[in-house]
Legacy VTK file of the C-alpha trace (Angstrom):
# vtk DataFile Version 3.0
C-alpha trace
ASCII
DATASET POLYDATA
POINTS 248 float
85.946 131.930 40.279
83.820 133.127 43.026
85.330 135.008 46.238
83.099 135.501 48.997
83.096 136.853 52.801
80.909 134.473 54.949
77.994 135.223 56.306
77.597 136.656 60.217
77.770 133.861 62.514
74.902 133.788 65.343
76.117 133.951 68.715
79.580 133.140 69.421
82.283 134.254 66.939
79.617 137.209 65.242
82.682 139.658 63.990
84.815 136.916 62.782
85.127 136.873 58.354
87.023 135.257 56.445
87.671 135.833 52.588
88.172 133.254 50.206
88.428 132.338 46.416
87.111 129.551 44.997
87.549 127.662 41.365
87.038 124.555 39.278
90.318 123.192 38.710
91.991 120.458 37.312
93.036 119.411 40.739
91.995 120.246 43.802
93.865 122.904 45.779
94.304 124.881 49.434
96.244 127.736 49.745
96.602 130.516 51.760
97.803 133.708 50.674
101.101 135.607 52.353
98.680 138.214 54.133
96.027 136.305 54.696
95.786 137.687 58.343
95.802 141.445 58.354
95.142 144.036 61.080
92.992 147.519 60.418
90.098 149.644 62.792
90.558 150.845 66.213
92.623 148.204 67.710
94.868 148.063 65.260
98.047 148.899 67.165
97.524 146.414 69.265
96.009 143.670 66.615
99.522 144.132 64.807
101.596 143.233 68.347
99.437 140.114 68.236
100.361 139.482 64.595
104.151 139.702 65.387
103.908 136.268 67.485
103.940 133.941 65.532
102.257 131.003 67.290
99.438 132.968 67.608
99.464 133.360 63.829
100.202 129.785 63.445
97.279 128.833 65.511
94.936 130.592 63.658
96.263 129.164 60.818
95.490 125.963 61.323
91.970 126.930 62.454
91.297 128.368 59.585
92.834 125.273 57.382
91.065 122.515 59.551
87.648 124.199 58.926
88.969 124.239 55.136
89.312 120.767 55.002
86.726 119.663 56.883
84.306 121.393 54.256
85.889 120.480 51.263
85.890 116.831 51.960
82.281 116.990 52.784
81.050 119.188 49.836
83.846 119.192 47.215
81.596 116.048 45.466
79.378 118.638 44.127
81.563 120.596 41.897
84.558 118.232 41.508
87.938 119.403 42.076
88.102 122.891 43.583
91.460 125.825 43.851
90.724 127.320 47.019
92.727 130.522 47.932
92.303 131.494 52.045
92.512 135.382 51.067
91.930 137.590 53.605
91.092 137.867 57.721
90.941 141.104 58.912
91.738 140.225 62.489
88.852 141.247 65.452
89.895 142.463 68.787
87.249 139.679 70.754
86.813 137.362 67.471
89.553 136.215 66.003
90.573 132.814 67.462
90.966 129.091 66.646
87.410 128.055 66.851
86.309 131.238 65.278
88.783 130.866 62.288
87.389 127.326 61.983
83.851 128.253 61.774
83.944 131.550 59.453
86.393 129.624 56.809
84.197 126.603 56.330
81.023 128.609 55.779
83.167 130.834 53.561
83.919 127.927 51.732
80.194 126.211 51.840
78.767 129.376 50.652
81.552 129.412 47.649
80.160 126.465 46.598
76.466 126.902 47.070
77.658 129.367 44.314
79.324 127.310 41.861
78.084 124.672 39.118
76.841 121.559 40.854
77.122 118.209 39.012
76.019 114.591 39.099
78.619 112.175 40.293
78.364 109.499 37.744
80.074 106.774 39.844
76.775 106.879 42.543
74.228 106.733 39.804
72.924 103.894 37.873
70.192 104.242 35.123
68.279 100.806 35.269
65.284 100.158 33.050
63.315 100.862 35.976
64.513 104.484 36.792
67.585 105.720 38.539
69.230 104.067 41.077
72.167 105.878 43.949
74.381 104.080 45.675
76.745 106.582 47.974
78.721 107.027 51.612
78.260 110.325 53.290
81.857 111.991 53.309
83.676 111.564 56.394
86.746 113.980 56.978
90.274 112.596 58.432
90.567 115.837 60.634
90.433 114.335 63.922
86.983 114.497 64.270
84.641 111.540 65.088
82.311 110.662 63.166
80.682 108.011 61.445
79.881 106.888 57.502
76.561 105.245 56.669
76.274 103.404 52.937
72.679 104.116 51.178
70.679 103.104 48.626
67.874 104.970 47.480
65.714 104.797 43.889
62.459 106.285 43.225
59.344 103.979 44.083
55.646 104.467 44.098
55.264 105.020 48.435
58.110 105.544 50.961
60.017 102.724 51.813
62.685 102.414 54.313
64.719 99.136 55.136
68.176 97.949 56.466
70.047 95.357 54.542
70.703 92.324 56.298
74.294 93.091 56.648
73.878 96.072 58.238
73.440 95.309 61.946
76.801 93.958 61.923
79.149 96.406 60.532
82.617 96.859 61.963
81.535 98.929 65.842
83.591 101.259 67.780
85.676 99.350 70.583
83.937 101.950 73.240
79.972 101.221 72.616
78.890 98.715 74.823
76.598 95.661 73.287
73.099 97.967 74.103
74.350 101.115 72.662
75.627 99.061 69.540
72.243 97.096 69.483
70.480 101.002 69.170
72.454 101.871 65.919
69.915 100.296 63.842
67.109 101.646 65.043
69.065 105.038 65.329
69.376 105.239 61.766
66.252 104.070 60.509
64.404 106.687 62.765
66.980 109.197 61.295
66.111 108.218 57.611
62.609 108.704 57.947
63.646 112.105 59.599
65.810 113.019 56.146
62.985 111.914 54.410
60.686 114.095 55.542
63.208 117.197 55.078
64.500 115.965 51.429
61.768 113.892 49.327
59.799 116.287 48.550
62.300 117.676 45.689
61.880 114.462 43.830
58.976 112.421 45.302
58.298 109.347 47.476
62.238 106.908 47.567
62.857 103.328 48.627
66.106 103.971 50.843
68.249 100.847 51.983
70.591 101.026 54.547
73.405 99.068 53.514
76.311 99.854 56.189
78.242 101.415 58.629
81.576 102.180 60.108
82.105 104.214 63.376
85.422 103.970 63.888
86.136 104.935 67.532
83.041 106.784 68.562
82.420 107.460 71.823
78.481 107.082 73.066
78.305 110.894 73.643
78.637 110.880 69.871
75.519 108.295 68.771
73.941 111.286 67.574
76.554 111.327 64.761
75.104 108.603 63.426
72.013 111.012 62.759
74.045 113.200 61.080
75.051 110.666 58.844
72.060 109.323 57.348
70.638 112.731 56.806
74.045 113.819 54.909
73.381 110.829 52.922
69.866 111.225 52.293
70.491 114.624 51.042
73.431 114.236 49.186
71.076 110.927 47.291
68.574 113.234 46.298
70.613 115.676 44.670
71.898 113.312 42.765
68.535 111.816 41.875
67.383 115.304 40.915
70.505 115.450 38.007
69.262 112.061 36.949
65.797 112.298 36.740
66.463 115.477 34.811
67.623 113.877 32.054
LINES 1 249
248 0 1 2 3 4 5 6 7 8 9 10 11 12 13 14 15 16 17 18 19 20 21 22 23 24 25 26 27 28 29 30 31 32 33 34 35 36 37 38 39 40 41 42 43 44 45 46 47 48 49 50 51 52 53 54 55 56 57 58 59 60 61 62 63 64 65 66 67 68 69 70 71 72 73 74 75 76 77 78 79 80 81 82 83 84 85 86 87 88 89 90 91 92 93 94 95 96 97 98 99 100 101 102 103 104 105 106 107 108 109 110 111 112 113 114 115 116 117 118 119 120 121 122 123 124 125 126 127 128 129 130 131 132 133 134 135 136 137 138 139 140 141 142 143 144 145 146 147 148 149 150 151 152 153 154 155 156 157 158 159 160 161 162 163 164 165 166 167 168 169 170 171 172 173 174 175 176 177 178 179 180 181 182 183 184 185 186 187 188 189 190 191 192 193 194 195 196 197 198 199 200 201 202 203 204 205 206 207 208 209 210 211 212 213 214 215 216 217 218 219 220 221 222 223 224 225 226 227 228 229 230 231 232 233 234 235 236 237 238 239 240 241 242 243 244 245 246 247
């Protein structure tokens, strides 16, 4: 079990921390403990009014489990099944808010992890005669956020290879995209796995990467740039898996 205190967050939300524990479990887990928000410091008198209403409470609550969930279903793949305990928030007088709940419990959380054992998913990996072979979705949350999942392939090969596969173009597309901004997604991603690329393959050397699909469920245009986001998830979370395999 690790417990950790996240990090200071730059700019906004900088005295906001949240405590959490996190362990391997047989199932995964969220809690959060019965005085998980707490009041001490100079402003505590008037902290401790705030704590006696509880929708104030309540909202902060559900900050802090939204960011919870959001980073658990995009990094709990690398440990498997995780108890997570929401511990302690010592509330701050200009801090201590939905967003800022939000933000310090999922880096709580993704720093938890970065501490614990990481593992190979053996459901995206294939050992072929020819070397290692991942097949895997980036993780998308159901948290009320849009976003989009893109469906790789990636192996090791001899020079940098990037492709889409022929179904790809014509994935399911949100109803708000108009025909041009749908007609961009390919080239969108391609550009964006080359970017990934050039962030990621050095750990294991030059990849083939297919792009095999895509769902967008109802993005809005503002949002084509989580599209980007999505390949790069992908390509990262590919070559940590190819490192486990080719280490073995």
């Amino acid at each position: 079990m690790v417990r950790v205190t996240n990090r200071p967050i730059i700019g906004c939300y900088q005295g906001v921390r949240v405590t959490v524990d996190v362990e391997p479990a047989a199932e995964s887990s969220l809690t959060v403990a019965d005085d998980f928000l707490d009041a001490r410091g100079p402003h505590e008198e008037s902290l401790r009014e705030d704590l006696a209403n509880s929708n104030w409470v309540a909202e902060l609550t559900r900050g802090a489990l939204k960011g919870a969930r959001h980073t658990l279903a995009h990094e709990e793949y690398r440990t498997g099944p995780l108890r997570v305990v929401l511990v302690k928030h010592y509330l701050h007088i200009v801090d201590s808010g939905w967003g800022a709940m939000q933000a310090a419990t999922s880096r709580a959380i993704r720093e938890a992890i970065d501490q614990l054992p990481h593992r190979m998913v053996a459901e995206w990996v294939t050992f072929t005669e020819t070397g290692p072979v991942v097949r895997l979705s980036n993780p998308v949350s159901s948290d009320g956020w849009a976003e989009v999942e893109v469906t790789i392939e990636v192996t090791p090969a001899a020079a940098r290879h990037v492709a889409l596969a022929d179904g790809f173009a014509n994935a399911s597309l949100a109803p708000r995209l108009s025909p041009a901004e749908s007609d961009a997604i390919p080239a969108i991603a391609l550009a964006a796995a080359h970017k990934a690329l050039d962030e990621y393959e050095a750990r294991v050397g030059p990849l083939q990467v297919t792009l095999l699909g895509h769902a967008s469920g109802d993005l809005h245009p503002r949002a084509m740039d989580h599209y980007e986001y999505a390949v790069d998830a992908a390509v990262r979370m590919a070559v940590e898996q190819l490192e486990f395999a080719l280490a073995d």
